[in-house]
N, CA, C and O atoms as a Tripos MOL2 file, in Angstrom:
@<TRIPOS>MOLECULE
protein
  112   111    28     0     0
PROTEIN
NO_CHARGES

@<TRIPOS>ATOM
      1 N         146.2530   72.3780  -55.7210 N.3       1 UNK1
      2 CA        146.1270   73.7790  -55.2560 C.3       1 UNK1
      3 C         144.7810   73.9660  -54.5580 C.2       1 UNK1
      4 O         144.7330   74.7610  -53.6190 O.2       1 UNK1
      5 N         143.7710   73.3580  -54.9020 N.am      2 UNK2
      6 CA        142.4380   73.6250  -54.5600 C.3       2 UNK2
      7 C         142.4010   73.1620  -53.1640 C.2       2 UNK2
      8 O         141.8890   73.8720  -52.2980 O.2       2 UNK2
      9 N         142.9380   71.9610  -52.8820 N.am      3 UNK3
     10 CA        143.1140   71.0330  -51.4780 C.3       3 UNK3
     11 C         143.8670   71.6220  -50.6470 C.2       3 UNK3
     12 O         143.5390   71.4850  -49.4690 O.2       3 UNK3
     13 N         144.9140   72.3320  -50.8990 N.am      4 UNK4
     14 CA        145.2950   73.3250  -50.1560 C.3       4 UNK4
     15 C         145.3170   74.6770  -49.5120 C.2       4 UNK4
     16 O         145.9530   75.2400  -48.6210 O.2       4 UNK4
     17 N         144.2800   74.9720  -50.4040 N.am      5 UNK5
     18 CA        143.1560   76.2640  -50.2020 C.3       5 UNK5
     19 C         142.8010   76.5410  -48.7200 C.2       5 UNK5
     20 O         143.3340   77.2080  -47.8330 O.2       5 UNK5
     21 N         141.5170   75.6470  -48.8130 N.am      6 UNK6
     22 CA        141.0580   74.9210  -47.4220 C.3       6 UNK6
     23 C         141.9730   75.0790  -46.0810 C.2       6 UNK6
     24 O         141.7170   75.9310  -45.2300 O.2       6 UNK6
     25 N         142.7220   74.4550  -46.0110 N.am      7 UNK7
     26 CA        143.9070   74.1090  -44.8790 C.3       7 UNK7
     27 C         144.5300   75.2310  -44.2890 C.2       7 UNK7
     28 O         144.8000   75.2760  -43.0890 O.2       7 UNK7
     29 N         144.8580   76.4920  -45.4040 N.am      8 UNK8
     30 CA        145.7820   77.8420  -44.9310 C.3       8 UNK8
     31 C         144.3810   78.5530  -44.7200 C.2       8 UNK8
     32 O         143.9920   78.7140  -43.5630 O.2       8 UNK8
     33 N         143.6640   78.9520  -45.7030 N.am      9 UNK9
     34 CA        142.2140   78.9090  -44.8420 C.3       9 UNK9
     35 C         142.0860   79.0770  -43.2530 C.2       9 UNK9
     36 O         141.9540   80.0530  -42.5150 O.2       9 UNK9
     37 N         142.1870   77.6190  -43.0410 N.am     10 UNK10
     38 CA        141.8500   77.2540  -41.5600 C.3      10 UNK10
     39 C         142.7890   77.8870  -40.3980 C.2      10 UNK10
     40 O         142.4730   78.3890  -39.3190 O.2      10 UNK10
     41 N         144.2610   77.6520  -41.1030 N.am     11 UNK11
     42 CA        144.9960   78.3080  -40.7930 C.3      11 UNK11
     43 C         144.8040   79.3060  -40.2010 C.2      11 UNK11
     44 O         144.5850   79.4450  -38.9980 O.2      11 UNK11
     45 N         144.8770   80.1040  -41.0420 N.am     12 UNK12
     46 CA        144.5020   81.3030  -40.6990 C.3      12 UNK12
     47 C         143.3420   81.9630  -39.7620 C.2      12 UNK12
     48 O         143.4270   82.9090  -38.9790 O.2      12 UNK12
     49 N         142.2890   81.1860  -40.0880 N.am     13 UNK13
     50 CA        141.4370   81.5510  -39.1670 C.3      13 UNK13
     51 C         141.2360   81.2120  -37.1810 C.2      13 UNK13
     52 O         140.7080   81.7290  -36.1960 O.2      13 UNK13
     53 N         142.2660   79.7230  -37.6480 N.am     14 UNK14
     54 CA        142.8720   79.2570  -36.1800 C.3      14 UNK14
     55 C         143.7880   80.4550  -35.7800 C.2      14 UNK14
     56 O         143.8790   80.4100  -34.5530 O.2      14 UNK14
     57 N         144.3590   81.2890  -36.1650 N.am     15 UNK15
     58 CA        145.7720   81.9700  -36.0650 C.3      15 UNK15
     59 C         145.2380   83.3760  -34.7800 C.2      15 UNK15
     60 O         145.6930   83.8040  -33.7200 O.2      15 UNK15
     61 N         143.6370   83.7890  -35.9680 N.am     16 UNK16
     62 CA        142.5880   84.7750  -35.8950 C.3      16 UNK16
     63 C         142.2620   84.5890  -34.3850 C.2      16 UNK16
     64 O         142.4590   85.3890  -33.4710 O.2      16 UNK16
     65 N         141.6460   83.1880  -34.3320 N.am     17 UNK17
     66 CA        141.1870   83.1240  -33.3520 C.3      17 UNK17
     67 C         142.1300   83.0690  -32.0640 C.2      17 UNK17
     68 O         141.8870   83.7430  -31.0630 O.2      17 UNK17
     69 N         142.7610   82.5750  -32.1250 N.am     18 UNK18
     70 CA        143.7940   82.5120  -30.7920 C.3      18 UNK18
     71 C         144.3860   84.1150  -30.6900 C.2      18 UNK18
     72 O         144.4700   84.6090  -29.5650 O.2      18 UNK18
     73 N         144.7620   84.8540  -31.7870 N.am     19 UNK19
     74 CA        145.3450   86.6320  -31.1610 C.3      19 UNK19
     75 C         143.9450   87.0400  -30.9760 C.2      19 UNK19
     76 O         144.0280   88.2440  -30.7310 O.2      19 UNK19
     77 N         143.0530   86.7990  -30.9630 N.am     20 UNK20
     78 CA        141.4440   87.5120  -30.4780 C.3      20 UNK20
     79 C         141.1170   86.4280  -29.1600 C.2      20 UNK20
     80 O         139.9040   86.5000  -28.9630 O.2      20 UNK20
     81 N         141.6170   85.6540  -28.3880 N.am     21 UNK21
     82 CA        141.3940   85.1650  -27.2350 C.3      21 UNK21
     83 C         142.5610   85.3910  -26.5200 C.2      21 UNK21
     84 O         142.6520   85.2320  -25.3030 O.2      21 UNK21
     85 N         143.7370   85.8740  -27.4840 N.am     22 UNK22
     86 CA        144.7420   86.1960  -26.1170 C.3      22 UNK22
     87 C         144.4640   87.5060  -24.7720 C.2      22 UNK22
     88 O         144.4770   87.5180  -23.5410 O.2      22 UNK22
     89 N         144.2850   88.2550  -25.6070 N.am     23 UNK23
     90 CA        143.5280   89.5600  -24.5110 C.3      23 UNK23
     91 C         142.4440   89.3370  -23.8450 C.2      23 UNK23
     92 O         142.2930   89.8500  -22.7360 O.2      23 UNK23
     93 N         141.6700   88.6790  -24.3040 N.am     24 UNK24
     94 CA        140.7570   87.6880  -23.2810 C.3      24 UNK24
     95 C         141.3990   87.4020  -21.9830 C.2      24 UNK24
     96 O         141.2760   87.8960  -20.8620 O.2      24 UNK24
     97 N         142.2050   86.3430  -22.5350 N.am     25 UNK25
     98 CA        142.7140   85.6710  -21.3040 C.3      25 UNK25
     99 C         143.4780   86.6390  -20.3860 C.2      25 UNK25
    100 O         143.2410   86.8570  -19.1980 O.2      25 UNK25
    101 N         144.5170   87.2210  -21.2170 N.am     26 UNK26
    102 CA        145.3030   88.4510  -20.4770 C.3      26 UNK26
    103 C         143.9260   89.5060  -19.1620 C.2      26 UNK26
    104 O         144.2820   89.9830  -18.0840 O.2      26 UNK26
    105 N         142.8410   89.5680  -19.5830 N.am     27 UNK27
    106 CA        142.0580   90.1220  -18.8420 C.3      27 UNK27
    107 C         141.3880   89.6280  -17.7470 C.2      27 UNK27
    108 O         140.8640   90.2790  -16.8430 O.2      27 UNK27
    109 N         141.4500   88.1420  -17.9200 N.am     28 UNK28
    110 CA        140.8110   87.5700  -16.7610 C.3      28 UNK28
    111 C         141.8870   87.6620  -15.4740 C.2      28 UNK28
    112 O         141.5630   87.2330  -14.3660 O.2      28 UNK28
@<TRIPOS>BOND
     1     1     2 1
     2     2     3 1
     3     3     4 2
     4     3     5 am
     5     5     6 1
     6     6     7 1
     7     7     8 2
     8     7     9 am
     9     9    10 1
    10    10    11 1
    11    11    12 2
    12    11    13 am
    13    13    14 1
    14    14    15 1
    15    15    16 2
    16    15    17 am
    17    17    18 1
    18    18    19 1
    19    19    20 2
    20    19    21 am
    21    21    22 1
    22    22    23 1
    23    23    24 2
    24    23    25 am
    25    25    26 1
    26    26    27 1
    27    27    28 2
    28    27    29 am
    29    29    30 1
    30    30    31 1
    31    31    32 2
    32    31    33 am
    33    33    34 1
    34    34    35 1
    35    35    36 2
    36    35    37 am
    37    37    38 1
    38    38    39 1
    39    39    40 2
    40    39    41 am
    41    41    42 1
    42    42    43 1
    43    43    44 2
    44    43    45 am
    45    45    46 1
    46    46    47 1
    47    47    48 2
    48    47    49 am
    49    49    50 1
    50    50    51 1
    51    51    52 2
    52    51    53 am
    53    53    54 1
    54    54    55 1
    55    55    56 2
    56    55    57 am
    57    57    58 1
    58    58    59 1
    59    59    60 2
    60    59    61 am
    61    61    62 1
    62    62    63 1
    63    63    64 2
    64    63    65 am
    65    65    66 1
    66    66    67 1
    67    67    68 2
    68    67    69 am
    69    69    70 1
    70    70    71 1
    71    71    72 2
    72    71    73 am
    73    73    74 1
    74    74    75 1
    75    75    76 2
    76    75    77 am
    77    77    78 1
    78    78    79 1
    79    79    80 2
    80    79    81 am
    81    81    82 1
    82    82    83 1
    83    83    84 2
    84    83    85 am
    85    85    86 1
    86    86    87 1
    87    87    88 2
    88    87    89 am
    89    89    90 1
    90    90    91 1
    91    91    92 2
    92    91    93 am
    93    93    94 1
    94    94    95 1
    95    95    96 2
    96    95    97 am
    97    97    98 1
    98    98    99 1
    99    99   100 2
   100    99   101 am
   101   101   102 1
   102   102   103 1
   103   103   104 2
   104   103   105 am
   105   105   106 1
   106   106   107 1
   107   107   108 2
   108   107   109 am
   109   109   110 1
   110   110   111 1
   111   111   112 2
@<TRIPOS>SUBSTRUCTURE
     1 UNK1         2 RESIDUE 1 A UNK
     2 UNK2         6 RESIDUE 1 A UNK
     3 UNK3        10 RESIDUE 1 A UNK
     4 UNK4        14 RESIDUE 1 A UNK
     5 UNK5        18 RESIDUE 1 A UNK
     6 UNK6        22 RESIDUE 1 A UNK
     7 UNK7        26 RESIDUE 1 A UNK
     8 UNK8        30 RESIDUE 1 A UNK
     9 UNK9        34 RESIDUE 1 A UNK
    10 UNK10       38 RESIDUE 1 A UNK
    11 UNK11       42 RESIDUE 1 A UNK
    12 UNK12       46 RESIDUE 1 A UNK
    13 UNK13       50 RESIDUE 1 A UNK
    14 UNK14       54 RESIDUE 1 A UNK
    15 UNK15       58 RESIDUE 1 A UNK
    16 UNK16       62 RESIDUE 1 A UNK
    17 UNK17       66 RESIDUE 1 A UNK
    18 UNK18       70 RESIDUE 1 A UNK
    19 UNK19       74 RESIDUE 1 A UNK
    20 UNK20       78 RESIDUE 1 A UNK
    21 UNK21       82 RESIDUE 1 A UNK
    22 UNK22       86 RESIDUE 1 A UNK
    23 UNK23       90 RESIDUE 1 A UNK
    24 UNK24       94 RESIDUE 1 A UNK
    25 UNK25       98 RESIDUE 1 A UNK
    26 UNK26      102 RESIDUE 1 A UNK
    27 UNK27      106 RESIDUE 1 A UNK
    28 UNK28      110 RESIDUE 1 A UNK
């Protein structure tokens, strides 16, 4: 459980980051 923590974690924060650079891009 602990090792998998980490990973959805990242997940998630990869997820974050890409819908917060889509309107980015949409703007250029």
């Amino acid at each position: 459980i602990t090792s998998t923590a980490p990973k959805v974690a990242t997940i998630d924060f990869n997820n974050l980051f890409i819908v917060s650079l889509k309107p980015l891009l949409l703007e250029i």
